[in-house]
OpenMM code with the backbone's topology and positions (N, CA, C; nanometers):
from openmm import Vec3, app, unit

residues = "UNK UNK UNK UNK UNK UNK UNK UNK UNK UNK UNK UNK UNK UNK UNK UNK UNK UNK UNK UNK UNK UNK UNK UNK UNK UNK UNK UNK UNK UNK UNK UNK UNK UNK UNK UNK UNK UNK UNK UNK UNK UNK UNK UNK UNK UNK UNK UNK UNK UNK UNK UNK UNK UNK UNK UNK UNK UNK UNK UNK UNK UNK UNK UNK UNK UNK UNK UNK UNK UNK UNK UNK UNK UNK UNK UNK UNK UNK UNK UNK UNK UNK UNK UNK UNK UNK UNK UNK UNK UNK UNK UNK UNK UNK".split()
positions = [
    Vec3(0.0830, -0.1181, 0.0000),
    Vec3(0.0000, 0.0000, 0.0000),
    Vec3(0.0875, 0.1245, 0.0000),
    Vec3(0.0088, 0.2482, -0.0935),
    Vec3(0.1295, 0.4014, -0.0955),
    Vec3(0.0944, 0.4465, 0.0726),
    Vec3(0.2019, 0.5238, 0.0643),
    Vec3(0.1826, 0.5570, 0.1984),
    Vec3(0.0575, 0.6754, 0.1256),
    Vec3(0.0034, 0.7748, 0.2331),
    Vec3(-0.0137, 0.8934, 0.2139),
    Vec3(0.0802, 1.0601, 0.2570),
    Vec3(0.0223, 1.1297, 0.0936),
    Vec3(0.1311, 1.2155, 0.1413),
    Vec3(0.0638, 1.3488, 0.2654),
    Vec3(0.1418, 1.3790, 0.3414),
    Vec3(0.1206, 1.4629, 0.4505),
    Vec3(0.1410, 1.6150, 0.3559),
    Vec3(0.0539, 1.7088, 0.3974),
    Vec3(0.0394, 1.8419, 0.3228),
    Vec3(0.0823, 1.9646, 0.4499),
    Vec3(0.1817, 2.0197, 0.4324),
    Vec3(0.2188, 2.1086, 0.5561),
    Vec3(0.2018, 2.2354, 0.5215),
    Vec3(0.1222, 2.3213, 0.6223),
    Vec3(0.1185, 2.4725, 0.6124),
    Vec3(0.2271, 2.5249, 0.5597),
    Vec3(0.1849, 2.6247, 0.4837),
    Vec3(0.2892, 2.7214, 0.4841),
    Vec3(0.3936, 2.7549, 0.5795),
    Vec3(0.3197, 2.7746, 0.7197),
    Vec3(0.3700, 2.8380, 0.8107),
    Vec3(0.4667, 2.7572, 0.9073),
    Vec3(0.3962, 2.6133, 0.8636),
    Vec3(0.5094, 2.5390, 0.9086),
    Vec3(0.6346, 2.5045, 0.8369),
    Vec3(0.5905, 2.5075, 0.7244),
    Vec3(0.7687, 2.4926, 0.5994),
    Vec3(0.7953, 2.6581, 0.6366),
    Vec3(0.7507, 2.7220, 0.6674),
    Vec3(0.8349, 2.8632, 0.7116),
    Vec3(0.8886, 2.8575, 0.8175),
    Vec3(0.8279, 2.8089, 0.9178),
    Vec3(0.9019, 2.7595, 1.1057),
    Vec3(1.0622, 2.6545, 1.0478),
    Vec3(0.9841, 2.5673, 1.0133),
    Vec3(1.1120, 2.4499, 0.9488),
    Vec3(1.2456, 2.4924, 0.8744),
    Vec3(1.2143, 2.5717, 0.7656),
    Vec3(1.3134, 2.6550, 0.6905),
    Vec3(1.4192, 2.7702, 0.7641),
    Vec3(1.3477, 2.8224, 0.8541),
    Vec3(1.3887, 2.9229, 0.9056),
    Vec3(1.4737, 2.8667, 1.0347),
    Vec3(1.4475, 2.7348, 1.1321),
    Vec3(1.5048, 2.6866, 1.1704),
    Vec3(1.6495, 2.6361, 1.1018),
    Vec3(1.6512, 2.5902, 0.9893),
    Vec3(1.7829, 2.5347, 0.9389),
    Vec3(1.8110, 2.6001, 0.8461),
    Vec3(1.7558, 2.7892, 0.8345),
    Vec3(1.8832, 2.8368, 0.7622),
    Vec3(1.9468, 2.9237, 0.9102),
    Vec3(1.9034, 2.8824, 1.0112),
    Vec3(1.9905, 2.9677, 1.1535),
    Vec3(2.1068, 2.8682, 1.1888),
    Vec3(2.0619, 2.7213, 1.1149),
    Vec3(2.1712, 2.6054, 1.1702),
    Vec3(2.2284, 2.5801, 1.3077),
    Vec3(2.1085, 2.6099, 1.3962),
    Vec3(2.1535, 2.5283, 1.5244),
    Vec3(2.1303, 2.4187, 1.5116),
    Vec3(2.0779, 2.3937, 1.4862),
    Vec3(2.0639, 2.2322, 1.4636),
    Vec3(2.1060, 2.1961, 1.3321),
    Vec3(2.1352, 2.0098, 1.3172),
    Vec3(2.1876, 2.0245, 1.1904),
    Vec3(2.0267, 1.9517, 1.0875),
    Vec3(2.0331, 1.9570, 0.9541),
    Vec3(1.9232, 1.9416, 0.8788),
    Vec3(1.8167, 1.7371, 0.9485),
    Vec3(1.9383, 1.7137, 0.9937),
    Vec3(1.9025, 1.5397, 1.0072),
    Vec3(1.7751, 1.5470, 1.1852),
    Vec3(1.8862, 1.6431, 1.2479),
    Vec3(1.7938, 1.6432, 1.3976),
    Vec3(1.6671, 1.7413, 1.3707),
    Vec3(1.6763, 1.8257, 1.2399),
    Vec3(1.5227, 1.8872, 1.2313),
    Vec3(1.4436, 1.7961, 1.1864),
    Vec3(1.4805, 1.7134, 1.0903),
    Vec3(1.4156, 1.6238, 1.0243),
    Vec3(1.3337, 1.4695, 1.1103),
    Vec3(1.3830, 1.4883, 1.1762),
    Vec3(1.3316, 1.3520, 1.3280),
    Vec3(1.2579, 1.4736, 1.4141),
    Vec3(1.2803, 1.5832, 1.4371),
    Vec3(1.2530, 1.6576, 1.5683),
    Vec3(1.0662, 1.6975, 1.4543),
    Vec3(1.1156, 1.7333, 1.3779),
    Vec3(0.9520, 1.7642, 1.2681),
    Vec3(0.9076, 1.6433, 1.2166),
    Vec3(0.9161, 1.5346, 1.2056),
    Vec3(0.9652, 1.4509, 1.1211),
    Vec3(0.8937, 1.4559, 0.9984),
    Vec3(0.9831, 1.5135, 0.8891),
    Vec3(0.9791, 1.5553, 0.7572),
    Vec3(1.1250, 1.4696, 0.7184),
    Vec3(1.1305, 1.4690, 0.5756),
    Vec3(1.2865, 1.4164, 0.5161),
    Vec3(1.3868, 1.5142, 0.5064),
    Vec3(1.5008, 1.4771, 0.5429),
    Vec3(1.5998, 1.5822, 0.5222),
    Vec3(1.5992, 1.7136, 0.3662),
    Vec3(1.5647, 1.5578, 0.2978),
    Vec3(1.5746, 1.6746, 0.1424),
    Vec3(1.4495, 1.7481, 0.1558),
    Vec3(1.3322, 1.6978, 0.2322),
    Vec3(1.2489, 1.8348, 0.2226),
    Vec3(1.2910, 1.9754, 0.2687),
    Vec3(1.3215, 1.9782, 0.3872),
    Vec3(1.4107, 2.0641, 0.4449),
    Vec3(1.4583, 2.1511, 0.3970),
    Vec3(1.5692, 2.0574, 0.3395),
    Vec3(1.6657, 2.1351, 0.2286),
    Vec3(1.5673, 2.2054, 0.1208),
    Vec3(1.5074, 2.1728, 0.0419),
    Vec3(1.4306, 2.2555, -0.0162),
    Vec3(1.3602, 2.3423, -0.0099),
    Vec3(1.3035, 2.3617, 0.1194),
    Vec3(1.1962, 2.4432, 0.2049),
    Vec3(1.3462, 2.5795, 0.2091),
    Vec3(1.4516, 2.5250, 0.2501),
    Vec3(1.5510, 2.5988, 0.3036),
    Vec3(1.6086, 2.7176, 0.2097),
    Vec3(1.6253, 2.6348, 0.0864),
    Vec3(1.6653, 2.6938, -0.0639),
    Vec3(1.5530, 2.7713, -0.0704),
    Vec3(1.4531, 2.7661, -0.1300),
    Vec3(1.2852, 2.8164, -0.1195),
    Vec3(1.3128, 2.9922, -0.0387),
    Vec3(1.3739, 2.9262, 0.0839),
    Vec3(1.3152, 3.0682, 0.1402),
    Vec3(1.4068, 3.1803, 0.1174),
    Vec3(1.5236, 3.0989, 0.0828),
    Vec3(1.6514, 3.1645, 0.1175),
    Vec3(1.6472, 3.2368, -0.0634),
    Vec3(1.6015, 3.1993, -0.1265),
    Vec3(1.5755, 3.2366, -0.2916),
    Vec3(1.4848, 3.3651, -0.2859),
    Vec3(1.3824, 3.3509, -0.1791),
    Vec3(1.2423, 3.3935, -0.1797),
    Vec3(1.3187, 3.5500, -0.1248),
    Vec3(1.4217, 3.5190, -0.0071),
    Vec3(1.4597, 3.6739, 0.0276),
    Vec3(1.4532, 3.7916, -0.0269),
    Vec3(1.5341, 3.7887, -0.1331),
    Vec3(1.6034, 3.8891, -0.2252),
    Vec3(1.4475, 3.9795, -0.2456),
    Vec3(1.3174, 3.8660, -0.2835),
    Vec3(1.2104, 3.9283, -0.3333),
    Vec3(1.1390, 4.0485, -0.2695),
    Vec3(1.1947, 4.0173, -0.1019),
    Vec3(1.0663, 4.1352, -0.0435),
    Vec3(1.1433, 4.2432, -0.0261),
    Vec3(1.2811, 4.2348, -0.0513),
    Vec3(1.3524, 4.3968, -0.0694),
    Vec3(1.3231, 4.5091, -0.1640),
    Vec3(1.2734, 4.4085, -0.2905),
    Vec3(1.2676, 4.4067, -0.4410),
    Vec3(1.1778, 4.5816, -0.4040),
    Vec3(1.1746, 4.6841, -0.4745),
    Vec3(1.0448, 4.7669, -0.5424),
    Vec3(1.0454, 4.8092, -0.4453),
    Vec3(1.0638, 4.8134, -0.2935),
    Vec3(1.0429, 4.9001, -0.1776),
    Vec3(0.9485, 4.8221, -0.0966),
    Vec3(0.8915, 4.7540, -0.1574),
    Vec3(0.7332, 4.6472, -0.0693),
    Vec3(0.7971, 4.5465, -0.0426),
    Vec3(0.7628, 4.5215, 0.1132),
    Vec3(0.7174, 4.3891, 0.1820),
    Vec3(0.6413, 4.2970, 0.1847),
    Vec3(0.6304, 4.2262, 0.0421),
    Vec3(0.5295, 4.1281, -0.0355),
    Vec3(0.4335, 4.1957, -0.0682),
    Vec3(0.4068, 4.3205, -0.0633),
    Vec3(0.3037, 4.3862, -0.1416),
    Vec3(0.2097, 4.3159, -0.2783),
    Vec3(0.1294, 4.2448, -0.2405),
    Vec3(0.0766, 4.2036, -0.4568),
    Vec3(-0.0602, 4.2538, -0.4262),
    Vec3(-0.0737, 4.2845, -0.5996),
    Vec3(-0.2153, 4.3138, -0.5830),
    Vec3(-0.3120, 4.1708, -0.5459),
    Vec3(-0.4001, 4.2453, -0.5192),
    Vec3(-0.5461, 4.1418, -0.4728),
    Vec3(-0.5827, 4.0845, -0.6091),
    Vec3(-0.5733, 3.9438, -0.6364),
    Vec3(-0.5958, 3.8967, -0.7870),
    Vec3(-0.7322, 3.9802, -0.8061),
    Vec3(-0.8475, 3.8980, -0.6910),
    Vec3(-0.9714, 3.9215, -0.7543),
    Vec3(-1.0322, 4.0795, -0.7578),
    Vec3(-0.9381, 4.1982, -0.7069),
    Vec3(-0.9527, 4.3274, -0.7367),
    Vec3(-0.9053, 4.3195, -0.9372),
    Vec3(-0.7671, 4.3105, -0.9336),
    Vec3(-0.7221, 4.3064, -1.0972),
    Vec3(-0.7899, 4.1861, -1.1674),
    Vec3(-0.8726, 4.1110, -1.1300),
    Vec3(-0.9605, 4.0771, -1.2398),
    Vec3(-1.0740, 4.1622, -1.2436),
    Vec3(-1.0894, 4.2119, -1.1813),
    Vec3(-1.2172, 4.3139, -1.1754),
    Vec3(-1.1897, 4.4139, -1.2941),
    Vec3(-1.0836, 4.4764, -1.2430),
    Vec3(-1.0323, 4.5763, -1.3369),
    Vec3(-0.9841, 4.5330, -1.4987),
    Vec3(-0.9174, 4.4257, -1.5111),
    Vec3(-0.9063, 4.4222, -1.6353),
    Vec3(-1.0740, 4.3764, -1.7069),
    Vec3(-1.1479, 4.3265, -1.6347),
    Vec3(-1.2641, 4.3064, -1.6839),
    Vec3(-1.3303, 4.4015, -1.7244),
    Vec3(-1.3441, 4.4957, -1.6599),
    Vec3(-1.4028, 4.6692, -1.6439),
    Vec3(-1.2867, 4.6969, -1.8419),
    Vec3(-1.1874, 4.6916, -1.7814),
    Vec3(-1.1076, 4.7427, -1.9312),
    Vec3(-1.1704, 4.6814, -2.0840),
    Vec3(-1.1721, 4.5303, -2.0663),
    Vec3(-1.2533, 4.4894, -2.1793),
    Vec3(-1.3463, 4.5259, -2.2217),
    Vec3(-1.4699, 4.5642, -2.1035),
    Vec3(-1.5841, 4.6053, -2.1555),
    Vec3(-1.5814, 4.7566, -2.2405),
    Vec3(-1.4947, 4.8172, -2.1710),
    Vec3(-1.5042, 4.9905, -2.2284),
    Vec3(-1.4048, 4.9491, -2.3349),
    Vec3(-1.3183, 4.8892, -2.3455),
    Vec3(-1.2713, 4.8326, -2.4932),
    Vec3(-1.3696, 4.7656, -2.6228),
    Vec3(-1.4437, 4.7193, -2.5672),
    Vec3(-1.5369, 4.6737, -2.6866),
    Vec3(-1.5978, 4.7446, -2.6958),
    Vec3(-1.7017, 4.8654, -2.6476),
    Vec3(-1.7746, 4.9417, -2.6535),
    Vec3(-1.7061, 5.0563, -2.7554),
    Vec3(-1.5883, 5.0624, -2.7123),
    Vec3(-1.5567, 5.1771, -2.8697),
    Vec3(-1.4991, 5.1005, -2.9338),
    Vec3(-1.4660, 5.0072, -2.9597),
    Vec3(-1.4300, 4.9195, -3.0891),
    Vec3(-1.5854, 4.9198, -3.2091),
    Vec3(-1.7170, 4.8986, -3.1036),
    Vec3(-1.8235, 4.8883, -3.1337),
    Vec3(-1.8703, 5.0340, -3.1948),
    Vec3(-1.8525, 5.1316, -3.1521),
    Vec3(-1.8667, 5.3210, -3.1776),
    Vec3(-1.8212, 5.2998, -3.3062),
    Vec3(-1.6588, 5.2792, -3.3005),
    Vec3(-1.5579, 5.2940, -3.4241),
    Vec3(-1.5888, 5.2131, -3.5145),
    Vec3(-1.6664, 5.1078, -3.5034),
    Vec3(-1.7217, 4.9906, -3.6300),
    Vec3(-1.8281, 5.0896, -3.6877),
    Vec3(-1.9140, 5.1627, -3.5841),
    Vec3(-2.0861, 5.1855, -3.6264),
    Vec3(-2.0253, 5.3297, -3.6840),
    Vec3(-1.9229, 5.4178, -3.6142),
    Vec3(-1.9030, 5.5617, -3.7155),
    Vec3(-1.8297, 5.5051, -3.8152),
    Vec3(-1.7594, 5.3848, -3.8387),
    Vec3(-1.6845, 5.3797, -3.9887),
    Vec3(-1.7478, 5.3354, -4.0790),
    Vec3(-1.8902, 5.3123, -4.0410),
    Vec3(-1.9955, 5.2115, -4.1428),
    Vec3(-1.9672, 5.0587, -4.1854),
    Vec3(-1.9009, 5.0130, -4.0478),
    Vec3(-1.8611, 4.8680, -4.0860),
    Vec3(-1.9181, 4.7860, -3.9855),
] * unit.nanometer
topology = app.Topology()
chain = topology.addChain("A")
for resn in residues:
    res = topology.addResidue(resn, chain)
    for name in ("N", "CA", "C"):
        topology.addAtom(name, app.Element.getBySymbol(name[0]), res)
């Protein structure tokens, strides 16, 4: 039988990561102490340590827009886009 796979918060691959990029401990005693696999770890570790650079980026501290605000808005754009596409068809006589 597969085993099943275990699904971990965010917040816990952020606790985990952040533990073994401080390296008091080494990746094997986080890995028994959480018990997760070492190479997860390691990846969680890379992950965050990649992820840094990003929230310096532009002046914002993860700043993103709200998807479902900018779908709003580009939706809003389409419509007033077709509407004079529609003007410019009916004044060009086409």
């Amino acid at each position: 039988m597969g085993r099943i796979r275990k699904r971990h918060s965010a917040g816990f691959k952020a606790k985990v990561a952040l533990e073994a990029a401080r390296q008091d401990k080494t990746i094997a005693e986080l890995a028994k102490l959480h018990q997760v696999h070492p190479v997860q770890i390691s990846q969680w570790k890379k992950q965050l340590l990649d992820g840094l650079e990003g929230i310096f980026e532009n002046g914002s501290a993860g700043r993103r827009p709200d998807p479902e605000k900018l779908q709003t808005e580009l939706y809003e754009q389409i419509g007033r886009l077709q509407m004079e596409l529609a003007w410019v068809k009916k004044k060009s006589g086409g």
